[in-house]
TORKOL-6334 format. One record per residue (C-alpha): residue in one letter; residue number from 1; x, y, z. Coordinates in Angstrom, 2 decimals, padded with zeros to 5 digits. Example, Ala and Ser with C-alpha at 12.3 -4.5 7.8 and 13.67 -1.06 7.14 Angstrom:
// residues 2
NODE  res    n       px       py       pz
NODE    a    1   012.30  -004.50   007.80
NODE    s    2   013.67  -001.06   007.14
This chain:
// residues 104
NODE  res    n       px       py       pz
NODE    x    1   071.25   003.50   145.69
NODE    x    2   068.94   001.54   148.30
NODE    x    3   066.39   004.25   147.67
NODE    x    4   066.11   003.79   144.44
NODE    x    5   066.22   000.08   144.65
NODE    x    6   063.02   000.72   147.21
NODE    x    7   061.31   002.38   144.69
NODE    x    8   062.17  -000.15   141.44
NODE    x    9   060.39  -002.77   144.15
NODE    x   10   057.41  -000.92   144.92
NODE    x   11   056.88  -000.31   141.22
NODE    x   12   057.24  -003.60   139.99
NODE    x   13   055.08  -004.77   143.24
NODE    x   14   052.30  -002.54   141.83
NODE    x   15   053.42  -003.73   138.23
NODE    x   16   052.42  -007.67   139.25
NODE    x   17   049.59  -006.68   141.57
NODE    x   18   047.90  -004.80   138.36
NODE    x   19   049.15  -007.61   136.02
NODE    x   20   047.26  -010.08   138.37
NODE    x   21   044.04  -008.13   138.02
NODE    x   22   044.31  -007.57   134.27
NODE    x   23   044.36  -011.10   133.19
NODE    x   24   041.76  -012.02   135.57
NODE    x   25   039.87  -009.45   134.03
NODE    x   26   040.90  -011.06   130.46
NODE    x   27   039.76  -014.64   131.74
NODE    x   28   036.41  -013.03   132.65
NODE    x   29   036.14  -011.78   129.45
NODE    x   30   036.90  -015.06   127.35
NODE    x   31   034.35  -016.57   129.20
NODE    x   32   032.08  -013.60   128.29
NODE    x   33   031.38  -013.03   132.19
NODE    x   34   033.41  -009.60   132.32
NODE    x   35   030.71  -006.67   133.67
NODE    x   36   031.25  -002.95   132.47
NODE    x   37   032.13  -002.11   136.40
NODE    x   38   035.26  -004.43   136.15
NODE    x   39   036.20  -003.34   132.67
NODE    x   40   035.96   000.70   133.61
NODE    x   41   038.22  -000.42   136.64
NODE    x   42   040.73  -002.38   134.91
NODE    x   43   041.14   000.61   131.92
NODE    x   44   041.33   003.16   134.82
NODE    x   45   043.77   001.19   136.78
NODE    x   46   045.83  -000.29   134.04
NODE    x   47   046.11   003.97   132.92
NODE    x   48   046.75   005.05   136.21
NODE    x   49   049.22   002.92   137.48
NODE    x   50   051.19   002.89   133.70
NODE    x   51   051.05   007.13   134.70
NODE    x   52   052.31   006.39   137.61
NODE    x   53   055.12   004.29   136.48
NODE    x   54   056.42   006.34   134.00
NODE    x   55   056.02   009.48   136.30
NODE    x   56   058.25   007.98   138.89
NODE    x   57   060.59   006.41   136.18
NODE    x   58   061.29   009.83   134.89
NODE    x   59   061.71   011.41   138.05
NODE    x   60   065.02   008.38   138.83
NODE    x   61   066.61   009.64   134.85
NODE    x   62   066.65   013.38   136.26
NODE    x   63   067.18   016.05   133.72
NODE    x   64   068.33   013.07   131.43
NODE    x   65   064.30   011.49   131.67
NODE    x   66   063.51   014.42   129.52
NODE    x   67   065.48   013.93   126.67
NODE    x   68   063.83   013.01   123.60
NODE    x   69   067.13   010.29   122.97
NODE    x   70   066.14   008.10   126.05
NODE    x   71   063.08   005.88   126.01
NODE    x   72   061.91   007.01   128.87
NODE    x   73   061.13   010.11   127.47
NODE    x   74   058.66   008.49   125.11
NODE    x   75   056.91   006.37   127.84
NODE    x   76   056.17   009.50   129.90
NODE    x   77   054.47   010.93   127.19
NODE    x   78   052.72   007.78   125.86
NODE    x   79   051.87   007.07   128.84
NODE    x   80   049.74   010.63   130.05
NODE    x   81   047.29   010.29   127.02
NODE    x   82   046.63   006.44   128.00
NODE    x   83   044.06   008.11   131.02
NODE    x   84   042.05   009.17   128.01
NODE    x   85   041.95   006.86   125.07
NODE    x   86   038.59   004.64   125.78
NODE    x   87   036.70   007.08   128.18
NODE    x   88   038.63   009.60   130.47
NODE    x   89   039.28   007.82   133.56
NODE    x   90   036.98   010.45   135.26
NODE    x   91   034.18   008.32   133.45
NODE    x   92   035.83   005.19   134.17
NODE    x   93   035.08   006.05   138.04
NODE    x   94   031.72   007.53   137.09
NODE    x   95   030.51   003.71   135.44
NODE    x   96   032.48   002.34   138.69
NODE    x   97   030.44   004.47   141.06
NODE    x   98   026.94   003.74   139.46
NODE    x   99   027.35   000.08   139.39
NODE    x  100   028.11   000.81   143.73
NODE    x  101   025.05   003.22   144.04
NODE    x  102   022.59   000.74   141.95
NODE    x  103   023.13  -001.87   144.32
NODE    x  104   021.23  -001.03   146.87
């Protein structure tokens, strides 16, 4: 039981740490100051990390996680397409990368 409590923290740790990021990105944007570096990092994290969740989410339901019956099911599976709606997150690190190589 403590392991998986360990893991529910580390996942909602990540949850708020990404959460932080994402509506700092959303201020930015308001204020129309949001560059396309920050945007490609936010989509690839946001997709990432929501992959990530539901990966390890699935792997604490067991056998059960693949059942069509349990929503967790349907999270795993939304959740692996999210890396490529908007740009593959491959390009996401491409825009990310250029914006590091122009600078110098």
């Amino acid at each position: 039981m403590q392991t998986v409590q360990h893991k529910l923290a580390e996942l909602k740790t990540e949850i708020c740490v990404g959460r932080a990021f994402l509506d700092n990105c959303l201020q930015l944007h308001s204020e129309k100051r949001l560059d396309p570096s920050t945007a490609s990092m936010a989509k690839f994290w946001a997709s990432d990390l929501q992959n990530k969740v539901a990966t390890q989410c699935l792997q604490l339901h067991g056998g059960w996680g693949y059942m069509w019956e349990y929503p967790i099911a349907k999270a795993f599976v939304d959740s692996r397409v999210q890396s490529i709606y908007g740009g593959t997150n491959e390009i996401m690190k491409e825009l990310i990368a250029r914006s590091i190589v122009s600078q110098k």
